[in-house]
N, C-alpha and C positions, 0 to 999 in steps of 0.2 A: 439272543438272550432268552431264557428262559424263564417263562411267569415261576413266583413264587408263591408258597402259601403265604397269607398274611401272617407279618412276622417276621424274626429272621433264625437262621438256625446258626447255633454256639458253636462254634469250634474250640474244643480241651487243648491244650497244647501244655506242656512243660516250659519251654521257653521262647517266647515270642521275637520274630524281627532275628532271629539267628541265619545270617549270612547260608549257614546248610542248609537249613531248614526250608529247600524250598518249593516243596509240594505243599509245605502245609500254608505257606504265603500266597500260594494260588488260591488254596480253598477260601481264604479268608478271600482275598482280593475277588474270584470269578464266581464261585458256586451261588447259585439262585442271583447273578447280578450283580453279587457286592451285597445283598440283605444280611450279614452276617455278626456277628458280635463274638469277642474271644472272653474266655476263660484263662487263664493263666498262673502258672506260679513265679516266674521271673521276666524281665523283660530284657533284653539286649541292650545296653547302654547304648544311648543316641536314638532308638526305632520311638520312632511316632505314627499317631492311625489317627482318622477321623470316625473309624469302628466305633461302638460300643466297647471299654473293656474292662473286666475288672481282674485286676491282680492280686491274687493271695497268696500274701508271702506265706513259705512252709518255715521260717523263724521266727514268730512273733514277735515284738520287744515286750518285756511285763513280762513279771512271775505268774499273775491271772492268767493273762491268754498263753504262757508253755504249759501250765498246769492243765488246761483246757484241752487243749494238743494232747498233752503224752497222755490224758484221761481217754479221748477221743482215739487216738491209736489201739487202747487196749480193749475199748467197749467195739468199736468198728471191725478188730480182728472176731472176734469170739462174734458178734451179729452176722458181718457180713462177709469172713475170711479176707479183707480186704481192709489194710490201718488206715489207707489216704482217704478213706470216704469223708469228706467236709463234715465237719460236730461243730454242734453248739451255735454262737455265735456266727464261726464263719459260714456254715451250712447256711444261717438263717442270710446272711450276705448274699452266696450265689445264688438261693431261690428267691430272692428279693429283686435279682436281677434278671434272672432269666424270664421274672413273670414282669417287670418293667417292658425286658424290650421284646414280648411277646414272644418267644423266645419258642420254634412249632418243635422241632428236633436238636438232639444232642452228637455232635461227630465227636468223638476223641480221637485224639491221633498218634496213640499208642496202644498197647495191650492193657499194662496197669492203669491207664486214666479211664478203659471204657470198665475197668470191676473198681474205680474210685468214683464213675460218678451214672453206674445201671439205678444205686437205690434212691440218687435223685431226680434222673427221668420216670421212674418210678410214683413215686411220691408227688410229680409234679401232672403224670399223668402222661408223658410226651415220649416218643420213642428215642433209645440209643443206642446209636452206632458207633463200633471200634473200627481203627483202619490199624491193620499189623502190617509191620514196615522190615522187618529183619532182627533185632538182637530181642526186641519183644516177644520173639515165637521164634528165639533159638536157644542162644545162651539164657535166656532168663527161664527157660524151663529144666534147669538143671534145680532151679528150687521148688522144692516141695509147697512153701506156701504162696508162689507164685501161681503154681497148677491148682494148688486149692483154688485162688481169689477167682483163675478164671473159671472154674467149674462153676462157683459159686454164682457168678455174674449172669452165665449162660441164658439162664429163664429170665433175668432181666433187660437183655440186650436184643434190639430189635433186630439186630443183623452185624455180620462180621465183612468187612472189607480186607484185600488182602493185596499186598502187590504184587505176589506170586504163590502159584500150587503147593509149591516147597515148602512156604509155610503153612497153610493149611494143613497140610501133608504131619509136618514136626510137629503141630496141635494135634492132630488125632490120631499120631501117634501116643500120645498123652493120655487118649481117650478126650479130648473136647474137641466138642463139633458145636457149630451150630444148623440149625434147618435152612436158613437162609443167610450165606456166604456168599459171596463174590470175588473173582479172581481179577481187578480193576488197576492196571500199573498207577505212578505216580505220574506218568507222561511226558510231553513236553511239546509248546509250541513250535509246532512245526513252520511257521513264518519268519518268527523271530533266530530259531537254531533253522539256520539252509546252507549251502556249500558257498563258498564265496572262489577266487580264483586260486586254486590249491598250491602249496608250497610239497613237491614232492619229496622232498629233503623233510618234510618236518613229522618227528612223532611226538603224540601225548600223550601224558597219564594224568587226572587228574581222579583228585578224591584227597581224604585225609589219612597220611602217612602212618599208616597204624598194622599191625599183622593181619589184618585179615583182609588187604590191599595188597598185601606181599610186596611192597615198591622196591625192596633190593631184589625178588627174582628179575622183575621187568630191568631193574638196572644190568643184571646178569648177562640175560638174554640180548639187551642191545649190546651190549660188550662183546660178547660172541660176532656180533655179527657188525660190528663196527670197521672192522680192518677192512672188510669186504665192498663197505658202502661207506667209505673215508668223507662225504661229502652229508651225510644223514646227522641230523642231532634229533636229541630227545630233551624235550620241554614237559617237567613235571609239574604241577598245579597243586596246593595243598600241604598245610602242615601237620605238624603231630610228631609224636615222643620220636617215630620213627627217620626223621628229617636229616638228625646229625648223624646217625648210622648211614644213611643213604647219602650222606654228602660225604663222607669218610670212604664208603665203599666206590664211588666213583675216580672220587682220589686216587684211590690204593690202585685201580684199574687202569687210570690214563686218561679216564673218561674228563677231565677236567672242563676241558674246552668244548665239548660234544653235548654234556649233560646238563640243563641248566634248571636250578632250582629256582621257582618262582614264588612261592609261597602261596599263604593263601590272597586272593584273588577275587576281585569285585565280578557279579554275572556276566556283567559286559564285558568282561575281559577273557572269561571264560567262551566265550561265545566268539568273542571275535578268533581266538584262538583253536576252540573247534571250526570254526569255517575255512580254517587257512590249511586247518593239519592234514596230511592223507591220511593217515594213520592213528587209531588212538589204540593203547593199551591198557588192559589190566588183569592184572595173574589174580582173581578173586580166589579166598581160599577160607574154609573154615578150622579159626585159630584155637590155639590149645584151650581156651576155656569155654568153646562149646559156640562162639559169636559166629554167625555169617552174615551174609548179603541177603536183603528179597529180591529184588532187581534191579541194580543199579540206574539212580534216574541219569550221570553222565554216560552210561552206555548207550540210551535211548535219546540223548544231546546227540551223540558222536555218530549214532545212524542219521539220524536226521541231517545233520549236517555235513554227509556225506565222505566220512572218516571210515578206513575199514577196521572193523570192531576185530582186537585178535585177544581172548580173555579164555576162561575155563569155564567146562563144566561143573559148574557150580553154581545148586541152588535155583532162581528163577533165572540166571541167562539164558540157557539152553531156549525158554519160553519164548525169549526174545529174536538170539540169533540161532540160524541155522547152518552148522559150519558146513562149507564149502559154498551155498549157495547167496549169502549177505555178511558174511564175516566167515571167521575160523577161531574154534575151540580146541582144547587140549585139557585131558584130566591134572586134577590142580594138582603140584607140587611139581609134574613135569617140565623140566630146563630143557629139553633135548626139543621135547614137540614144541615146548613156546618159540623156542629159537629159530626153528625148521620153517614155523607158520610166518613168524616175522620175515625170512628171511626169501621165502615163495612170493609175499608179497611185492617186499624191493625191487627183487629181478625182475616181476613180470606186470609190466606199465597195464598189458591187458583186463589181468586179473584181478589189479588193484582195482582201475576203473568200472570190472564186470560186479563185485562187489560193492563197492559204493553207491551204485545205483541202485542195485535192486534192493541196499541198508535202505538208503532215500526212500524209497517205492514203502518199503515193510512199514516204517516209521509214521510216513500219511498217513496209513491205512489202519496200524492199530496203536499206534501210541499218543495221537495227537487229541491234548487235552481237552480240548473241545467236546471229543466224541465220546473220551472217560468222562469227564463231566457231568454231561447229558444223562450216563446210565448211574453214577450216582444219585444225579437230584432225581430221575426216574423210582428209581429204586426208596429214597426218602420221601418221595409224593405216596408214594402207596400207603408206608408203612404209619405217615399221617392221616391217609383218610382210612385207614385201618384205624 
């Protein structure tokens, strides 16, 4: 465990105790110890914390406090290019809180929460940090006053976290940078995600069935090579708009009895099913309105737990895997290559297993939270006793 400053530091979050959400449930839970206290605009029906937390709803009840809001949206665009920055009342809310629980550093865990809350780290004296994740520094820079907020923010914000170059990369393509960035994944406990006695027959995808998971190419591509390994099924993980298409498309294929929809899925169950799979898949792909991946935190589950990773060039994977030498890649949209990789796999017990291990080996070495962690709170000591 690592000493903290006196204090705890806030973590921003949009919606707290969300089943996906699960890097930002670490930070809350591990970074400086557990010293931590949340910010929040909703909370996940049923999640409870013994955290500090305060919840600010973005729909008031009372004609006062919406008048207060949409007044506060239009003075905070024109002040700070940015409408969510906290007004009035509830401003006086979160610094009332943040200076209760001592409160050294601000992490958001978005793009838009670190330019809705640089001008009350600001104001409060205490540095803030954003962590960009994927659709924050992809699709959301298709809007022009998105790029403003974060330009705007920039000189506010003690430093940018990122969980892959790719995004960085799509910000400064934008022209925003910051001086002190960091390429830091989401991670994953490497103790908890480990190989258990592997089921050779079994593939997975897991993530929420949405187009930029592509779950009917991955359906595709097993289909393809289903006749050939009559004995393999594929276990998807995760729901979304895309679920009845992909249960329709398996149908239509034969897949019935091979394909099995699981929905969404408690971590432990996600876990015990990475440890069992050889295999896991994902056609990652950037969808028509501009959304990608940073870097998938079940890619970096399924090395760990010793599944051979077979997904695309796309975004921060590559960062992660190396095809040929800890998984296999293919440029996204490609059926022929995803097929080909899946299908090198199956045939060759060696290559599965040469694979899995050295996923294992990569995974220790740089994904394991622990060690992200460590260069996080590192990184927010500094920028404290700066």
């Amino acid at each position: 465990m690592t000493t903290a400053p006196a204090g705890r530091l806030a973590i921003v979050t949009s919606v707290v105790g969300k089943s996906t959400e699960i890097s930002q449930r670490r930070h809350i839970n591990e970074l400086f110890g557990g010293e931590t206290a949340i910010v929040c605009y909703s909370v996940e029906p049923g999640f409870t914390t013994e955290k500090p937390m305060l919840h600010v709803t973005r729909r008031p009840p009372g004609l006062a406090p919406r008048a207060e809001l949409e007044l506060g949206k239009a003075w905070n665009t024109l002040r700070w290019r940015a409408s969510g920055v906290p007004f009035g009342r509830v401003r006086a809310r979160v610094e009332d809180f943040l200076r209760a629980n001592r409160c050294f550093a601000i992490l958001a865990e978005f793009g838009h929460l670190g330019s809705s809350f640089a001008p009350i780290g600001q104001a409060l004296g205490i540095p803030v940090f954003v962590y960009f994740r994927g659709f924050d520094a992809s699709k959301r820079l298709s809007s022009p006053l998105r790029v403003a907020s974060y330009r705007a923010a920039i000189p506010r914000l003690a430093g940018w976290f990122s969980v892959s170059q790719s995004l960085l990369d799509n910000l400064a393509a934008k022209g925003l940078r910051h001086p002190n960035s960091h390429v830091i994944p989401s991670g994953v406990d490497t103790d908890l995600f480990s190989p258990a006695e592997k089921d050779p027959d079994l593939l997975l995808a897991v993530g929420r069935m949405i187009p930029k998971k592509a779950p009917l190419t991955t359906i595709a591509a097993f289909a393809r090579s289903a006749s050939d390994f009559p004995t393999r099924r594929l276990e998807m993980i995760g729901d979304g708009p895309l679920i009845e298409p992909a249960r329709a498309e398996a149908n239509r294929l034969g897949l019935a009895g091979h394909v099995h929809f699981l929905g969404l899925q408690p971590h432990t169950v996600v876990r015990e099913r990475m440890a069992r799979a050889s295999v896991f898949l994902q056609h990652s792909v950037t969808d028509a309105e501009g959304n990608e991946e940073g870097l998938p935190i079940a890619i970096q589950e399924a090395m760990a737990s010793g599944a051979v990773v077979i997904s695309t060039i796309h975004a921060g994977i590559p960062d992660a895997v190396t095809s040929g030498a800890d998984g296999l890649l293919v440029p996204e949209g490609d059926l022929d290559g995803y097929t080909d990789a899946l299908r090198s796999v199956l045939a060759d017990d060696g290559l599965r297993l040469r694979l899995a291990e050295a996923a294992r080996a990569r995974a220790i070495a740089q994904f394991d939270t622990r060690v992200l962690h460590r260069r996080i709170e590192e990184i927010i000591r500094a920028a404290v006793r700066r």
